[in-house]
C-alpha positions in Angstrom: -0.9 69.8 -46.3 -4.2 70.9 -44.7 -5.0 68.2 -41.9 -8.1 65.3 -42.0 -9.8 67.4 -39.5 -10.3 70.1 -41.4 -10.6 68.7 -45.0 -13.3 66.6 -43.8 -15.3 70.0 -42.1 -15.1 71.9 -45.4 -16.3 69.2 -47.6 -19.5 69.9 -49.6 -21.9 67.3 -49.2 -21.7 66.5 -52.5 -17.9 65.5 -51.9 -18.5 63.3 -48.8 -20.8 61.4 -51.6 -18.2 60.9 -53.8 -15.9 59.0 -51.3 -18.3 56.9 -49.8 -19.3 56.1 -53.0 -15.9 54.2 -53.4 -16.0 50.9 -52.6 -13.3 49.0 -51.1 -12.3 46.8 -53.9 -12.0 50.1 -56.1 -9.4 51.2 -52.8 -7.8 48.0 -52.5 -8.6 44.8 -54.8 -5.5 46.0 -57.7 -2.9 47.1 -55.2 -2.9 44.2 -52.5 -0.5 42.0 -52.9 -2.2 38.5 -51.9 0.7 35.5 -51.3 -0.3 32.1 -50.0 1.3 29.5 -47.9 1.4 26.1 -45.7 2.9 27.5 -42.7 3.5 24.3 -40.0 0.7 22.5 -42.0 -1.6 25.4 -41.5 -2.8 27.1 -45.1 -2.5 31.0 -44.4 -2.9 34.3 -46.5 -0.9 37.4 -46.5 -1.7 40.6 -47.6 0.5 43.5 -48.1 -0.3 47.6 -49.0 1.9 50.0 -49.4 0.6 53.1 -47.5 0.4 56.2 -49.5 0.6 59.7 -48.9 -2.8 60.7 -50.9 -5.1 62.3 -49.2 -8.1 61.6 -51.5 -7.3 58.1 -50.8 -7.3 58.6 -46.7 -10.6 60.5 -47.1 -12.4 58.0 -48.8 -10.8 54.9 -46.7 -12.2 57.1 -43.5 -15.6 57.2 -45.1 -15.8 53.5 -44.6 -14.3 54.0 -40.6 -16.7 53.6 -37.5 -16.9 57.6 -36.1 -14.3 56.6 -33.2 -12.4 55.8 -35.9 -12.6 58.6 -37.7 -12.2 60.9 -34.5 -9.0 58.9 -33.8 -7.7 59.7 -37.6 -8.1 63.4 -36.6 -5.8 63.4 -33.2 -3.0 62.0 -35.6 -0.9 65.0 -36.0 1.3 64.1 -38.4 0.0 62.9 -41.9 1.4 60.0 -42.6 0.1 58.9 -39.3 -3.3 59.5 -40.8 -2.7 57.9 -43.9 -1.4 54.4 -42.6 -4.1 54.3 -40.0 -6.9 54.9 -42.2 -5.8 52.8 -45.1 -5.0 49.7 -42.6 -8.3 50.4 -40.7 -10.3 50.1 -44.2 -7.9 47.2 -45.2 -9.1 45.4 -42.9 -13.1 45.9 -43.3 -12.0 44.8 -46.9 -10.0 41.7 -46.1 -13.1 41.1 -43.6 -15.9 41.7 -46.3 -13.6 39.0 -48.5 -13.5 36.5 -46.1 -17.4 36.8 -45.2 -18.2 36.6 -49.0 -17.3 33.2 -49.0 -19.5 30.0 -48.7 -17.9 29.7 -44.9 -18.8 26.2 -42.6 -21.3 26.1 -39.8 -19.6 27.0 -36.4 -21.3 25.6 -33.5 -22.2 27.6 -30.8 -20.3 25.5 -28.6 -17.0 26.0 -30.3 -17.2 29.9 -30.7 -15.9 30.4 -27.5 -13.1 28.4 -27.9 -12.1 30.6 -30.7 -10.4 33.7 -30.4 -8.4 36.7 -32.4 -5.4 37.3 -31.6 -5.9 41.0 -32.2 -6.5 42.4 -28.2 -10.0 40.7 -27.4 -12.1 43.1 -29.7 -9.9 46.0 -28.4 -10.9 49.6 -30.7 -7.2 49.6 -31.6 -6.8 46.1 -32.7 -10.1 45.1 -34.9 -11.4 41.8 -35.2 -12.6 39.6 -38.2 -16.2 39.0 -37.8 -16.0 35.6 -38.7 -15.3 33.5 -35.8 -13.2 30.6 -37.5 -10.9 32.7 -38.5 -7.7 34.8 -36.9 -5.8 38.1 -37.8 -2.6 39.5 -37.2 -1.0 42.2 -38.2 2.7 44.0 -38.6 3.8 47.1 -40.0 7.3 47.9 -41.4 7.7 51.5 -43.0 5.1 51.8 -45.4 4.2 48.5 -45.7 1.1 46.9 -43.8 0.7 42.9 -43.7 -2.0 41.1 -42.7 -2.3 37.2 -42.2 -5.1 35.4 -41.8 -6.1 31.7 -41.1 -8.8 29.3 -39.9 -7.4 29.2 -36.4 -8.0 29.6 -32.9 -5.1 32.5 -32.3 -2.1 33.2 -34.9 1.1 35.8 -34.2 2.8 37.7 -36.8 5.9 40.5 -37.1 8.8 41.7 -39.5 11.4 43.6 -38.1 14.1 44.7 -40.1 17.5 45.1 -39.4 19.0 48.6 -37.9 22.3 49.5 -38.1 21.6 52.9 -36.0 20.2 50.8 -33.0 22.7 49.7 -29.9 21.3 46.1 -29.9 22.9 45.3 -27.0 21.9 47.7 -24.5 18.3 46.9 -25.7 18.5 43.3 -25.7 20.2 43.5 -21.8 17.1 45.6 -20.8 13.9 43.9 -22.7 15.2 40.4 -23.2 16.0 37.7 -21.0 19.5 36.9 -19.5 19.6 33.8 -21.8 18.5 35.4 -24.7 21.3 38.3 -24.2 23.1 35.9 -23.6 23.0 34.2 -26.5 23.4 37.3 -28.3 26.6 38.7 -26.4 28.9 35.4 -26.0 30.0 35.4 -29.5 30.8 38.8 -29.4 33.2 38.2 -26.4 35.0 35.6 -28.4 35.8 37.2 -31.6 36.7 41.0 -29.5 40.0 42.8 -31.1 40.0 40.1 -34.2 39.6 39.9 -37.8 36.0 38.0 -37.6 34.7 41.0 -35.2 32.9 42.9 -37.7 31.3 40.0 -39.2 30.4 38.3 -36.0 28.5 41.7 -34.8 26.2 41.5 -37.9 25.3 37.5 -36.9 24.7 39.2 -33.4 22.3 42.0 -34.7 20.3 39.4 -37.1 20.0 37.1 -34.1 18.7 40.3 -32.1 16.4 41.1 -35.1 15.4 37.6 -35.4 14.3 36.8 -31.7 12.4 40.6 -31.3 10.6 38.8 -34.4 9.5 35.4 -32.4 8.7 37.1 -29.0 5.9 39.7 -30.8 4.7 37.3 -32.7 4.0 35.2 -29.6 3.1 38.4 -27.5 0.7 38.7 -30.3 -0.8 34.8 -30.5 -1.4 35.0 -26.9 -3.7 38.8 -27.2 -1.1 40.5 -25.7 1.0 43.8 -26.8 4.6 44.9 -26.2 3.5 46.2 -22.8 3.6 42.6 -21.9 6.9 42.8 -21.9 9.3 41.0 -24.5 11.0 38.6 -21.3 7.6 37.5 -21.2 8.5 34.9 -23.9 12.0 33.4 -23.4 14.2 31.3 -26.5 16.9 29.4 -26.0 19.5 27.7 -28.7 18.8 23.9 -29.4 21.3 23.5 -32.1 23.0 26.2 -34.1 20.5 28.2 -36.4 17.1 26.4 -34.1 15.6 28.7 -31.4 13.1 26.9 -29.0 10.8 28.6 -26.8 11.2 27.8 -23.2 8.8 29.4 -21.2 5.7 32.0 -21.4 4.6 30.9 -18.1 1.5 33.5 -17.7 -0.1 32.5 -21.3 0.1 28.6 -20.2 -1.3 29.3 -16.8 -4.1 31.3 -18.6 -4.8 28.8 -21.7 -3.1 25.5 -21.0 -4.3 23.8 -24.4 -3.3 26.8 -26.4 0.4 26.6 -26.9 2.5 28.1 -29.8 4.7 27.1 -32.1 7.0 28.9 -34.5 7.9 29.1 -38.6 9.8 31.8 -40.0 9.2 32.4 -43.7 10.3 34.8 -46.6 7.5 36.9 -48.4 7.1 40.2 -49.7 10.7 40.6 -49.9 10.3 40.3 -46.0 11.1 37.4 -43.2 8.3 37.4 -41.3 8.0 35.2 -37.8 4.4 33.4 -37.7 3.2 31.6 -34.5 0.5 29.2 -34.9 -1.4 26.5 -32.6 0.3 23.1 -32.5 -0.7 20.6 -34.9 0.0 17.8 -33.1 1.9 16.3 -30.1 5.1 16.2 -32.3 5.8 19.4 -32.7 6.5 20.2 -28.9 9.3 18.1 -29.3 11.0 19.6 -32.6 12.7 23.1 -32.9 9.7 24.9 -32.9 11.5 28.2 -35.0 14.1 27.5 -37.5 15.5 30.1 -40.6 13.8 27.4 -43.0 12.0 29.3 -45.5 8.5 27.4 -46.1 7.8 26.1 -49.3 4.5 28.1 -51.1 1.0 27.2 -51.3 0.9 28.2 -54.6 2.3 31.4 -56.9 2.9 34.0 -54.0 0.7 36.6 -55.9 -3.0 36.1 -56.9 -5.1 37.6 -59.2 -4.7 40.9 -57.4 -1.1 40.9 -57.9 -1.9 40.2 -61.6 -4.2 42.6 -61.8 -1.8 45.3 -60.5 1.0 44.3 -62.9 -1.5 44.6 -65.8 -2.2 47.6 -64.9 1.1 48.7 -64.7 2.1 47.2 -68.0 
């Protein structure tokens, strides 16, 4: 497959026309799936796309890309490297040119620097929304992108899906904390050399799964990246099946009023783990993460999802 960099050189002008000439509802408006829900009280949207290896589709999602954007598209060696970046950088200029075409409130001045993304500060590799109510956060999980967004001050989201290939326990003994491993191992211990063994490991690796899940979602409501560190955020057992957070020391000394707390809900054929501000003083003293699926907002696919399976039909 000939590469971005090259394509894009050889293009006739008339070409270069053609794909900037493709708006982003043509790119993205049939094929998003849209799902809506009440996540700890909070209404939030979801969008997913399916990347896709098509590289008339990268070339016009690049035409809508900044130039250091587009220069960053070309260092990607591999292809379908290019395509998921492209297609999630022009994702979200649509999912921001959505949100901006609605009738939005008045901020005050006052109150927009109490708001913040959660998406790196503005950082080229994390974009921002440009509307100031509003936070983004994103995951990726093979082909699949998912964005959520909602009319807070900082939100965390990630999917990670369970690996039968990865030795859990080594990683979880060198990124987690000792109570998290743990929490993860002592079972393990107990059921050695019997008939529950096998069955016990899988509990182990979803509870593995499960925690990576709440700690980047946290890393990610507080602007911070894996290179944070993952025992950044620690998560201890309240009752079986309820995880509550027990420290992220360096967050609260940075942002005392801006604590997290945890939901884990199914969508997109995913379990995704969302961290959100507090409500209220009552949910610092609940289980703040719990395997509780949330109820919907309302049918998890909107008119995009409708359109798509119109289409299809």
């Amino acid at each position: 497959m000939t590469s971005i960099s090259t394509s894009l050189c050889c293009e006739t002008s008339d070409a270069v026309h053609r794909h900037r000439n493709t708006d982003l509802d043509t790119l993205f408006a049939l094929e998003t799936r849209i799902g809506r829900r009440i996540v700890n009280e909070t209404p939030v949207t979801f969008y997913c796309w399916s990347a896709k290896d098509d590289e008339t589709l990268t070339r016009a999602c690049l035409s809508h890309l900044s130039a250091a954007e587009r220069s960053k598209a070309q260092q990607l060696l591999n292809p379908k490297d290019r395509h998921r970046f492209a297609q999630r950088r022009a994702l979200h200029r649509w999912i921001n040119q959505s949100i901006n075409h609605q009738h939005l409130p008045h901020v005050p001045a006052a109150m927009k620097s109490n708001l913040r993304s959660n998406t790196g500060q503005g950082s080229p590799d994390q974009p921002q929304l440009d509307s100031p109510q509003h936070a983004i956060s994103w995951t990726t999980t093979g082909d699949r992108c998912i964005a959520a967004v909602s009319e807070v001050a900082s939100m965390g989201i990630d999917a990670e899906v369970p690996d039968r290939a990865i030795d859990f326990l080594s990683i979880a003994k060198e990124e987690f904390t000792v109570i998290e491993s743990a929490l993860i191992e002592a079972p393990l211990r107990v059921a050695a050399g019997n008939s529950e063994e096998v069955a016990v490991l899988d509990e182990a690796r979803e509870l593995f799964f499960r925690l990576w899940r709440l700690k980047e979602a946290g890393l990610k409501f507080f602007g911070q990246g894996l290179g944070q560190g993952l025992a950044s955020l620690c998560f201890q057992e309240n009752n079986p099946g309820e995880l509550v957070l027990l420290h992220h020391p360096l967050a609260w000394q940075q942002d005392r009023d801006l604590i997290p707390t945890f939901s884990e809900i199914d969508i997109f054929g995913l379990t995704l783990a969302v961290a959100l501000p507090v409500r209220d003083d009552e949910s610092l003293r609940s289980p703040i993460a719990t395997a509780t699926p949330q109820a919907p907002l309302e049918r998890p696919e909107t008119k995009s999802g409708q359109a798509l399976a119109a289409r299809r039909r």
